[in-house]
C-alpha positions in Angstrom: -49.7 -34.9 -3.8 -46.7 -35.2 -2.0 -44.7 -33.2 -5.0 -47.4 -30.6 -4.4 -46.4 -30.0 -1.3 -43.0 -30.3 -1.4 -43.2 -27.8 -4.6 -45.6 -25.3 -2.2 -42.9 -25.3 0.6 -40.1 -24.8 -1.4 -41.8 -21.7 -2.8 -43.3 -20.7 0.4 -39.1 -21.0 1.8 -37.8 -19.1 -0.9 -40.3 -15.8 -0.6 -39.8 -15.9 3.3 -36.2 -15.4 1.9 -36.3 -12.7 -0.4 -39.0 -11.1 2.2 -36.3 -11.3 5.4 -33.8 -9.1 6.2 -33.4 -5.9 3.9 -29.8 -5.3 2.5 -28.8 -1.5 4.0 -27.9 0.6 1.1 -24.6 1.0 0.3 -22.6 4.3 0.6 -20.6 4.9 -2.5 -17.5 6.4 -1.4 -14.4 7.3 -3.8 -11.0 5.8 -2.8 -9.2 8.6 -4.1 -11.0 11.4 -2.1 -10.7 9.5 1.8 -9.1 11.8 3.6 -9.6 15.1 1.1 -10.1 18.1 2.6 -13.1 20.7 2.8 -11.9 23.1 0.5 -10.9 20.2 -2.4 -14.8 19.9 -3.1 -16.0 22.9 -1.8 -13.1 25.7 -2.3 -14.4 29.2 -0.7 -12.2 31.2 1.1 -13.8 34.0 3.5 -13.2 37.3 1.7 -11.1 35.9 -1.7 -12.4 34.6 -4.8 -11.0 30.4 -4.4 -11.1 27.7 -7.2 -9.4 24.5 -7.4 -7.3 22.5 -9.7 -6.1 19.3 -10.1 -3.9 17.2 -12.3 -2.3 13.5 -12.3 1.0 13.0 -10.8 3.4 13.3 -13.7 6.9 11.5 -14.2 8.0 14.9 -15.0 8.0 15.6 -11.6 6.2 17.6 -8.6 6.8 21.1 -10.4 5.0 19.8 -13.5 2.3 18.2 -11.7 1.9 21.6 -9.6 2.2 23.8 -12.3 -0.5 22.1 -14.1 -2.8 21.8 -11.3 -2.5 25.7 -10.3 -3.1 26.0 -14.0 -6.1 24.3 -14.4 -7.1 26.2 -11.3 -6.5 29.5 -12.6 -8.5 28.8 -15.7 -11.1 28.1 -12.8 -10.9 31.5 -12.1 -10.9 33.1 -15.1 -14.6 31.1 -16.4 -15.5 32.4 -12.7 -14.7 36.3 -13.5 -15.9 36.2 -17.2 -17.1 33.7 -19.3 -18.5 34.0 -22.9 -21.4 30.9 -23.3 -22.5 30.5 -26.7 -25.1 26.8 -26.8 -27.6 26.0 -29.8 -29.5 22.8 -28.9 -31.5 21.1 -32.4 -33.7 18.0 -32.1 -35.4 16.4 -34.8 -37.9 14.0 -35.0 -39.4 11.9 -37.6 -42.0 8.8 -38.3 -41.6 6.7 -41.2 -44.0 3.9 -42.3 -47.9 3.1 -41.5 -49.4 1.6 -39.1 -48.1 -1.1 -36.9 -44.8 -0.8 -39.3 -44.0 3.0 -38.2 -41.0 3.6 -37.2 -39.8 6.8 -35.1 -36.5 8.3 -35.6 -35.4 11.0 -33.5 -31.9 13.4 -33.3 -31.5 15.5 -30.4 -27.8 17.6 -31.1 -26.4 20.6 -28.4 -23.5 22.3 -28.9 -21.9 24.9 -26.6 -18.7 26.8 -26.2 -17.4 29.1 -23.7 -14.2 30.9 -24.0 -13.0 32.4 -20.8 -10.4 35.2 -21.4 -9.0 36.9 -18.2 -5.4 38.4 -17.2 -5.3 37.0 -13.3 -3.1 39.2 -11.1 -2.5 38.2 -7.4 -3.1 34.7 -7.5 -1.5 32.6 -4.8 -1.7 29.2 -4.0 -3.6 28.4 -0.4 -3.7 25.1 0.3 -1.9 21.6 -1.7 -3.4 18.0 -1.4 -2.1 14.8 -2.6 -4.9 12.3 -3.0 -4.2 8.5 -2.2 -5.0 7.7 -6.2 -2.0 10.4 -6.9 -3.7 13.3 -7.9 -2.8 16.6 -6.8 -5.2 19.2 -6.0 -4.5 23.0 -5.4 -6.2 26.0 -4.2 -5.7 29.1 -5.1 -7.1 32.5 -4.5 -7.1 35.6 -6.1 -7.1 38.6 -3.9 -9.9 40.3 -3.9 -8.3 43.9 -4.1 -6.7 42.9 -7.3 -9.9 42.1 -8.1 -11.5 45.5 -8.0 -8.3 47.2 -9.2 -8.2 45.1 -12.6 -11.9 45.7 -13.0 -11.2 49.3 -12.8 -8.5 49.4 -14.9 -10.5 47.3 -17.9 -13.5 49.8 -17.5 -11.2 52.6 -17.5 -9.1 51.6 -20.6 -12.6 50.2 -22.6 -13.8 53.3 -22.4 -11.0 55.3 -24.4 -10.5 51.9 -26.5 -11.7 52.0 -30.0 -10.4 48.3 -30.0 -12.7 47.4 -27.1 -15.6 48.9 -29.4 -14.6 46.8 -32.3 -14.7 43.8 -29.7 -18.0 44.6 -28.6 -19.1 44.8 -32.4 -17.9 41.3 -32.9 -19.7 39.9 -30.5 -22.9 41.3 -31.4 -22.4 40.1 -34.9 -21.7 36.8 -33.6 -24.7 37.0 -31.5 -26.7 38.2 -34.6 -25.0 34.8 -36.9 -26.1 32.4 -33.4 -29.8 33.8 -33.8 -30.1 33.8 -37.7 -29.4 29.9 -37.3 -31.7 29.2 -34.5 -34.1 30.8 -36.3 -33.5 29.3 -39.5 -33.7 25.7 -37.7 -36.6 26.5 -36.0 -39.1 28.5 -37.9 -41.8 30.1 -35.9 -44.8 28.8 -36.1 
């Protein structure tokens, strides 16, 4: 009787443990972004068109490490401007067996690819930060009247541009060769 007992209190201790205090949640913070600036997550710039880009510091130097990071950053820009998204997504799903021996397998496959082709004129950098984990981040912008003056000149030019035409054929026919194997994958039913 006295094992009882003991046993029923030594439970009865242990769930007035677990049931006590509550842990707080913890706050997940990354190391490397204490002290990062605004515009290193969140990179807008009033009246310009901002991305950013980083890249690991390099023993080649600052200049590399810059270069690559205002590169990465520029390719920011041009998926921003004009970006060509092609995705086919294909799942599959099969049962073998009878019964309680069945088995279920299932394929689920995507594929995507964007190409982002884009000549950037008036880009500048804004802003550089060096993040305690050594990665440097840029920002750059990209004026906006550059902008509007390189989007007039590729309208301009497209339209007297049999090349352009050609271009715009291609992609159609691309377009046309996506859809053929969708549809080929996935009869209607």
């Amino acid at each position: 009787m006295k094992k009882l007992i003991l046993i029923i209190s030594l439970l009865a201790f242990i769930l007035a443990g677990c049931g006590g205090k509550q842990e707080q949640p913890k706050t997940l913070a990354d190391p490397c972004f204490v002290g990062a600036p605004a515009w290193v997550l969140n990179p807008t710039v009033e009246g310009a068109l901002a991305a950013v880009g980083s890249a690991a510091k390099s023993a080649a130097g600052m200049q590399f490490t810059r270069d690559a990071a205002m590169a990465n950053a520029r390719s920011e820009l041009a998926r921003m401007i004009d970006v060509k998204v092609n995705t086919m997504m294909k799942d599959f799903t099969q049962v073998t067996g009878v019964g309680d021996a069945q088995t279920v397998d299932k394929v689920t496959s995507s594929v995507s690819k964007q190409i982002a082709s884009q000549s950037l004129q008036g880009t500048s950098q804004k802003e550089i930060w060096m993040s305690p984990c050594g990665e440097l981040y840029v920002l750059v912008v990209l004026n906006p009247a550059k902008v509007a003056d390189l989007t007039k000149q590729q309208v301009t030019s497209s339209l007297k541009n049999d090349a352009a035409l050609w271009q715009q054929f291609q992609a159609q026919k691309a377009q046309d060769e996506l859809d053929a194997a969708i549809s080929k994958e996935f009869p209607q039913q």
